[in-house]
matplotlib code that plots the C-alpha trace (Angstrom):
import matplotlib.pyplot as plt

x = [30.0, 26.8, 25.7, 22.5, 21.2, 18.8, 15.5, 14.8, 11.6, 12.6, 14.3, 11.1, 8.7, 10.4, 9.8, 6.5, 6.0, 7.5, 5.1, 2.3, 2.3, 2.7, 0.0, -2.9, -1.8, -2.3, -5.0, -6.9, -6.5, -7.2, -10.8, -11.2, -11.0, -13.3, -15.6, -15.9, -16.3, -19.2, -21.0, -20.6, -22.0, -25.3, -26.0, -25.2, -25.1, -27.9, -25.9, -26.5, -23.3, -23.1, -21.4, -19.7, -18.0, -16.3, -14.9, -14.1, -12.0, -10.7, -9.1, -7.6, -6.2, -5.0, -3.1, -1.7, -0.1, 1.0, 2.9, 4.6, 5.1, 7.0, 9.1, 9.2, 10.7, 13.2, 15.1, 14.9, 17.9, 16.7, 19.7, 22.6, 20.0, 18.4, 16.2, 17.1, 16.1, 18.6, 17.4, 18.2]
y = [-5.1, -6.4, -10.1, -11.5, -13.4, -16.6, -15.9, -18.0, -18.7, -16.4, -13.4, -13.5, -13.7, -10.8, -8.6, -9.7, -8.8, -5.4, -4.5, -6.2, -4.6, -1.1, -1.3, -2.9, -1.0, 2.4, 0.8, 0.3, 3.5, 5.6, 3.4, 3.5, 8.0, 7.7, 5.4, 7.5, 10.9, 8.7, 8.0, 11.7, 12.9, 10.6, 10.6, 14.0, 15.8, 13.9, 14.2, 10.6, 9.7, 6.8, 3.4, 3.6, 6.4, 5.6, 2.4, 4.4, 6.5, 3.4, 2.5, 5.0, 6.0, 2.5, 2.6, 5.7, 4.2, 1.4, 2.7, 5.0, 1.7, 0.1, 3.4, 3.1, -1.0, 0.4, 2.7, 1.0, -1.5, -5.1, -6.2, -7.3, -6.5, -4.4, -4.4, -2.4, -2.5, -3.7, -3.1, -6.2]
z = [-7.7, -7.3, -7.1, -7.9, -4.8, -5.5, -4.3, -1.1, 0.9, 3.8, 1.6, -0.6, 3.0, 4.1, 1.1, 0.7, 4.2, 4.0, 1.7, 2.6, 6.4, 4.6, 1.9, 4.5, 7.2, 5.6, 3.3, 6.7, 8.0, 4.6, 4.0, 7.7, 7.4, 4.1, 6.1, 8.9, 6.1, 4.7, 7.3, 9.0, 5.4, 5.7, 9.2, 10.1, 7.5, 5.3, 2.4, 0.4, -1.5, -4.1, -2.8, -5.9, -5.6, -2.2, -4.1, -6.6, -4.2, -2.4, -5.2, -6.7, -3.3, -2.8, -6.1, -4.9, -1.4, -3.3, -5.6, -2.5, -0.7, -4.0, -3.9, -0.1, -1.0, -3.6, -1.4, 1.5, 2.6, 4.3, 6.7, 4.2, 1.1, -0.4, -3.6, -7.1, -10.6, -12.9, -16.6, -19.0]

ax = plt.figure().add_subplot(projection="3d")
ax.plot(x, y, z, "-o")
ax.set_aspect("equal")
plt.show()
């Protein structure tokens, strides 16, 4: 049976960290490749894109890999824990 464990100041650092390494680490690298496609496209291609459409795209893509990275969270154990979703 499970037991509900209080939620300390380290058990809550370390689930905060596993997701917070995951989401900016792959947030990095994802606006880091759309960087590098918009700047190929204007410079070498001369083909002007709107600023608001990269955002646009960094956002959407960063809802994307966070959601993954929540999935990532649910499944994965942490040492002696590991974290579920228990409906009321």
């Amino acid at each position: 049976m499970a037991v509900e464990v209080a939620p300390t100041y380290d058990k809550i650092v370390q689930l905060w960290w596993a997701y917070y390494w995951r989401f900016f680490g792959l947030g990095f690298l994802i606006e880091l490749v759309l960087s590098v496609i918009y700047l190929t496209m204007d410079q070498v291609l001369g083909i002007k894109t709107q600023h608001y459409m990269i955002s646009i795209a960094v956002i959407i893509i960063g809802t994307v890999v966070s959601q993954w990275v929540f999935h990532r969270l649910l499944t994965k154990g942490f040492g002696r824990y590991r974290l579920v979703l228990i409906e009321k």
